[in-house]
Structure formats: C-alpha cells, structure tokens
C-alpha positions in Angstrom: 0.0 0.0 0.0 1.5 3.4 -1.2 2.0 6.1 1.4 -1.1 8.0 -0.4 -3.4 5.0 0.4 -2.2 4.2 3.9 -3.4 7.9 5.1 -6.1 7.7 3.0 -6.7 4.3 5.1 -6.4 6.2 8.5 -8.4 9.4 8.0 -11.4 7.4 6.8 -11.4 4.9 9.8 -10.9 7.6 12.1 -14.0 9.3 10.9 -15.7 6.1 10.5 -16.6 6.1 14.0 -19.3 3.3 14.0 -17.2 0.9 12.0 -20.0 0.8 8.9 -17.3 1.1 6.4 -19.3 4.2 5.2 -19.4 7.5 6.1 -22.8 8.5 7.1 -23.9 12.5 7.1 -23.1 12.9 10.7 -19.4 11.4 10.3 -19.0 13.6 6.9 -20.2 16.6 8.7 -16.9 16.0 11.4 -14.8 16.1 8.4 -15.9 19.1 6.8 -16.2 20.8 10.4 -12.1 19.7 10.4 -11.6 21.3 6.8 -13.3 24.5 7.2 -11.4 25.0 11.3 -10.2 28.0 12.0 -11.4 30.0 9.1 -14.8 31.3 10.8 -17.2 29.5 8.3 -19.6 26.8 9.8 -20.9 23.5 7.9 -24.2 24.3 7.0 -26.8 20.9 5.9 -26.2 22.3 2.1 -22.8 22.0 2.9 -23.2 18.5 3.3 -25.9 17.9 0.9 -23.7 19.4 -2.0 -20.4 17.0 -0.6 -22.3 14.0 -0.7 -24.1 15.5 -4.6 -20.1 15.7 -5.4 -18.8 12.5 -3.4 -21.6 9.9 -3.1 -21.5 8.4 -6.5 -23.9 5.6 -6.2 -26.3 7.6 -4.5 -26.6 5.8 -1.4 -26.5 8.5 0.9 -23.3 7.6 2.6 -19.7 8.3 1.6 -18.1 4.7 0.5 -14.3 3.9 1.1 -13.8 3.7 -2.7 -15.5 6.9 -3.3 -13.7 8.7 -0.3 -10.3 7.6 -1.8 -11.1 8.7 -5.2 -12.3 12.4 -3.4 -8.4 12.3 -2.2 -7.0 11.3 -5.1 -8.9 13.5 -7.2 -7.6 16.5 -4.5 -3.6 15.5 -4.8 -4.1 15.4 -8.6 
C-alpha cells in the first residue's frame, strides 16, 4: 500500500466512528467541520448535501471507502 493509500486508510477509519465502512452525514459533517477549522465558516446541511451531490456516486447516501479515496486522489491530482 502506497504512502497516499495508507493515510487515505487512517483518516477514513478515524471518521468512520461506527465501523460501517461508510461515512454516514453525521461522520462527513466532522470532516468538513475539520476542513473548514479556524477560518470562521460553519458547515451548513447544504454543505453537506452538495459533498455528498459531489462525493456519493452511487447515491446511497453515505460516503463509500472507494469513493472517499477517489475524493483524495482526485484532491492531490
């Protein structure tokens, strides 16, 4: 596993906090709270509603391991 993947790995499980193997809103909500820290902006339920428009690619509602590591890679690119 590449360095990319391994920390890819870690930040989903750490935000996975019920173990699903998905992100649910809740748990994407703690991410985006973490990216948007310290700049005075607050995650708003659009906020989340337009990550999961861009992220959730089978439309499940949830946030997939596959689809978060794509997100990453798609962000390093």
């Amino acid at each position: 596993m590449s360095n990319a993947a391994e920390i890819t790995e870690k930040i989903f499980a750490q935000f996975d906090t019920d173990k699903s193997g998905t992100l649910d809103r809740k748990e994407l909500k703690k991410i985006l709270d973490v990216a948007v820290e310290g700049t005075g902006q607050s995650v708003t339920e659009q906020d989340i509603n337009d990550a999961l428009r861009e992220i959730d690619t089978n439309n499940d509602g949830t946030v997939s391991k596959s689809e978060f590591t794509a997100l990453i890679q798609k962000l390093l690119a």
